[in-house]
C-alpha positions as CSV (number, residue, x, y, z in Angstrom):
1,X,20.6,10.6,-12.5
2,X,21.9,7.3,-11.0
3,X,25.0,6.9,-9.9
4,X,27.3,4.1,-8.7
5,X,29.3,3.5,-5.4
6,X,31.9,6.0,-6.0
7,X,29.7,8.9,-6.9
8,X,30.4,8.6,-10.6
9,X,27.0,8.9,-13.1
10,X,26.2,5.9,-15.0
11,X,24.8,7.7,-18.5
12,X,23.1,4.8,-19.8
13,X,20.1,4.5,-16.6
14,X,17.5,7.0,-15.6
15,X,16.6,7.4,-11.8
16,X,12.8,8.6,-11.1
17,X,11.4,9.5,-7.4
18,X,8.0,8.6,-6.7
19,X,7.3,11.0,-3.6
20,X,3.3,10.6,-3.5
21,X,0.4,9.1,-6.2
22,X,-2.0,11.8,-7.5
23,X,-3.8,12.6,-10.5
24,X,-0.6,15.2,-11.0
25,X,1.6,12.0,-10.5
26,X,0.8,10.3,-13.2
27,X,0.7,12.6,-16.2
28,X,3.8,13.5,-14.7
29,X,5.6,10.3,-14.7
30,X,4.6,9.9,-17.8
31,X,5.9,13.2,-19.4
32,X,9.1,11.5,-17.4
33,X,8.9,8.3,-18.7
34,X,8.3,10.0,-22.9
35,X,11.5,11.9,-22.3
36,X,13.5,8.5,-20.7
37,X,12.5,6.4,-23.6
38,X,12.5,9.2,-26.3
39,X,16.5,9.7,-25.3
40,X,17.9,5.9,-25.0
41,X,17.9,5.3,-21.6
42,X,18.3,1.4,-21.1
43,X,17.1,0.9,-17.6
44,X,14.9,3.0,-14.8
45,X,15.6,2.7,-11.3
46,X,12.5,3.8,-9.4
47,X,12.6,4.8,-6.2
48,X,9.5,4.5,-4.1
49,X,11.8,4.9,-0.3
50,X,9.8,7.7,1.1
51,X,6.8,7.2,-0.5
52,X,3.5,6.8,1.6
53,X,1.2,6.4,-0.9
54,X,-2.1,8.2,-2.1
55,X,-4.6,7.7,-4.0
56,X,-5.6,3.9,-5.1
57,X,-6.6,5.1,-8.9
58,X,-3.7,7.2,-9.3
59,X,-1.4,4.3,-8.1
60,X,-3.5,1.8,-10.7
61,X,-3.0,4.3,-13.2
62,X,0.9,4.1,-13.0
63,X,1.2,0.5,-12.7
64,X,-1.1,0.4,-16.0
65,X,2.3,2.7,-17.6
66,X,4.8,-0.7,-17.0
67,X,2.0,-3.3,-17.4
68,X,0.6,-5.1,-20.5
69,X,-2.2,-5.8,-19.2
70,X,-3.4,-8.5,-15.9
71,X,-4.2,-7.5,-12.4
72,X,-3.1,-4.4,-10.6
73,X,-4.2,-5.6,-7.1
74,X,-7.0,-7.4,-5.5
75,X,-9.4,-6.0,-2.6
76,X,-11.2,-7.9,-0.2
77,X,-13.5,-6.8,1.4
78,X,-15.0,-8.5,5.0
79,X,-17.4,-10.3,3.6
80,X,-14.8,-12.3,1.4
81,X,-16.1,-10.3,-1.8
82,X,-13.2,-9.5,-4.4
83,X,-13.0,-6.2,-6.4
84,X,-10.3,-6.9,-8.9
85,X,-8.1,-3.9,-10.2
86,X,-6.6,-4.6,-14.1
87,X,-4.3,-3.2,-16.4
88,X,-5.0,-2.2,-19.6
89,X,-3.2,-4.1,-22.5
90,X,-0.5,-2.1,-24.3
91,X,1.1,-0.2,-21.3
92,X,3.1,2.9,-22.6
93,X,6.5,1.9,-20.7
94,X,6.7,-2.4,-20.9
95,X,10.2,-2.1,-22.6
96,X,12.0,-0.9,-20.2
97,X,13.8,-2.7,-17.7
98,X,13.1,-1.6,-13.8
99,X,14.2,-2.3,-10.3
100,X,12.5,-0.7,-7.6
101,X,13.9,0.5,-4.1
102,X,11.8,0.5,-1.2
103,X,12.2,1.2,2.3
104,X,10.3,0.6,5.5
105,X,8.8,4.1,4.4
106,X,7.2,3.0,1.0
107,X,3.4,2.1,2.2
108,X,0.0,1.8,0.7
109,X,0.2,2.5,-3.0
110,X,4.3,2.3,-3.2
111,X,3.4,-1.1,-2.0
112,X,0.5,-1.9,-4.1
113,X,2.8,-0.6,-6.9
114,X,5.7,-2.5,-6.2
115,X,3.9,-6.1,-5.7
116,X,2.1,-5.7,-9.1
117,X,5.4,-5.2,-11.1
118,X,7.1,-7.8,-9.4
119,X,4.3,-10.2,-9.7
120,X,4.2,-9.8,-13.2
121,X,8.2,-9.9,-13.6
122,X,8.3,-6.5,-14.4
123,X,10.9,-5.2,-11.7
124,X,13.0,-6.6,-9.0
125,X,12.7,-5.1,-5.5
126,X,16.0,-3.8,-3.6
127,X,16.4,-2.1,0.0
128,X,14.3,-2.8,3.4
129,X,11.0,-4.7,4.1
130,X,7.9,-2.2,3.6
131,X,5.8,-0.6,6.1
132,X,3.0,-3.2,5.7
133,X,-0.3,-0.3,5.1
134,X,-2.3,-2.1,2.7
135,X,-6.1,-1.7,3.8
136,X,-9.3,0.4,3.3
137,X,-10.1,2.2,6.4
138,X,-13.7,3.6,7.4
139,X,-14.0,6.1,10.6
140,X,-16.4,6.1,12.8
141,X,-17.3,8.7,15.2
142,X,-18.4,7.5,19.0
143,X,-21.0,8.7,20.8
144,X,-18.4,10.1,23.2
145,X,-16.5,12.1,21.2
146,X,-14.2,9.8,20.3
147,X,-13.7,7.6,16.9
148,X,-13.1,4.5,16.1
149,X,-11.1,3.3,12.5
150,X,-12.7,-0.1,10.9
151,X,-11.0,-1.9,8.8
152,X,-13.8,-2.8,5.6
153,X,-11.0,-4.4,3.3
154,X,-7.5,-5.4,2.2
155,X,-5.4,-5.6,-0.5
156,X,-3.3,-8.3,-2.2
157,X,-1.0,-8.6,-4.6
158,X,-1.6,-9.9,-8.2
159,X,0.1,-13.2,-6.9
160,X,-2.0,-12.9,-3.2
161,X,0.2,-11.5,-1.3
162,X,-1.3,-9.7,1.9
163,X,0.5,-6.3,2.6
164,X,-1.4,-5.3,5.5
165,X,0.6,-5.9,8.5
166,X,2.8,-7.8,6.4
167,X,4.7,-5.9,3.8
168,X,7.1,-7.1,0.5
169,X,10.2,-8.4,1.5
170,X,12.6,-7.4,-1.1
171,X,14.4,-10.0,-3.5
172,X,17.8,-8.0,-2.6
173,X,17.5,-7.2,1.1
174,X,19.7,-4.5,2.4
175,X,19.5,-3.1,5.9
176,X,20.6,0.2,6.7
177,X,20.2,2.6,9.9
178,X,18.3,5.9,9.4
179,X,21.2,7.8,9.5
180,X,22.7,5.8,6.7
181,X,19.8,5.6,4.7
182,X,19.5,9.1,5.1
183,X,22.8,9.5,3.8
184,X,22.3,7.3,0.8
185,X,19.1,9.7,0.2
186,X,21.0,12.8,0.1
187,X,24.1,11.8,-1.8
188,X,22.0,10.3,-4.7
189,X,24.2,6.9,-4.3
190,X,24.7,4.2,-1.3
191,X,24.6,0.0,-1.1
192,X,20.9,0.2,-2.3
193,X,21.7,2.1,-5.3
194,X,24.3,-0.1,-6.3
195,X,22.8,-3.1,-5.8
196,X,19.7,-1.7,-8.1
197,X,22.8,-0.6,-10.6
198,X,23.7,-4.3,-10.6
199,X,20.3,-5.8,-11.7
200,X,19.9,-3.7,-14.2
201,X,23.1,-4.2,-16.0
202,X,22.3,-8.1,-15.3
203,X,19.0,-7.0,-17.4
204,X,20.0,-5.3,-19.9
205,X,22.8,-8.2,-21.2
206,X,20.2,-10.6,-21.1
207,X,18.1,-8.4,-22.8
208,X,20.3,-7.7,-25.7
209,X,21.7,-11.2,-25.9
């Protein structure tokens, strides 16, 4: 449930938490997602704070939920050769408005996730500046023992954004502590979630002017 500065539920938006991305992930956002839409919700805030990612076809999968169709993400590999990741036309979910929150914890697929929908103006991002993990990692195991970790590619956004060492800057930027984000966590309600509150409202007038 999502609820505003005070504490209080607002009824008319559904909150989802995105903790990891596996194959159990997705059919289970999207048993989620059936019960969201099937009961009127107007607007979704999901929050992808402590999520560190997993794996890149469950994460595709999801963003294929909100998309209609277009790219997912692009990889490039160190040779300058692109592998293009697309959405299928028709996504399940593309009605409903969404704002994302993100943290200096949401890496790797939470980012992947959260550039594609913003690319393609599907959600606005609120909270901290993400961890910046966006890159396909080989190891390799040293003669001494030891091992090394080679990068082989990186990822960009639909628009070309770089995450690795870089991460999404959010369109509403709001710093908190670990303590207070911590806090905001716990209670279910904070700046962050009032700020995503705010967005979606400003969504859903538009919408149903």
């Amino acid at each position: 449930e999502v609820k505003d500065s005070e504490g209080v539920v607002v009824p008319d938006l559904a909150y989802l938490e995105i903790s990891q991305f596996t194959n159990e992930t997705v059919e289970d956002l999207r048993t989620e997602l059936t019960r969201i839409r099937d009961e009127g919700y107007k607007g979704l805030v999901l929050d992808l704070r402590r999520n560190p990612g997993g794996g890149l076809d469950a994460t595709v999968s999801v963003a294929d939920m909100f998309l209609d169709g277009g790219t997912v993400l692009t990889q490039v590999d160190r040779d300058g050769g692109q592998t293009v990741y697309s959405a299928n036309p028709g996504g399940e979910f593309i009605d409903i408005p969404v704002v994302i929150l993100v943290s200096n914890g949401s890496a790797s697929g939470s980012e992947v996730l959260a550039g594609a929908l913003r690319d393609h103006s599907r959600a606005q991002l609120v909270g901290q500046q993400t961890f910046g993990k966006g890159s396909v990692n080989h190891i390799r195991e040293l003669s001494n023992g030891g091992a090394l970790y080679v990068t082989i590619a990186r990822w960009l956004t639909p628009n070309g954004t770089l995450i690795e060492g870089v991460g999404l800057t959010p369109d509403v930027p709001i710093e908190q502590t670990p303590d207070e984000l911590s806090q905001e966590l716990q209670l279910g309600y904070g700046p962050q979630m009032s700020a995503a509150i705010g967005l979606l409202e400003d969504q859903i007038a538009v919408a149903a002017e």
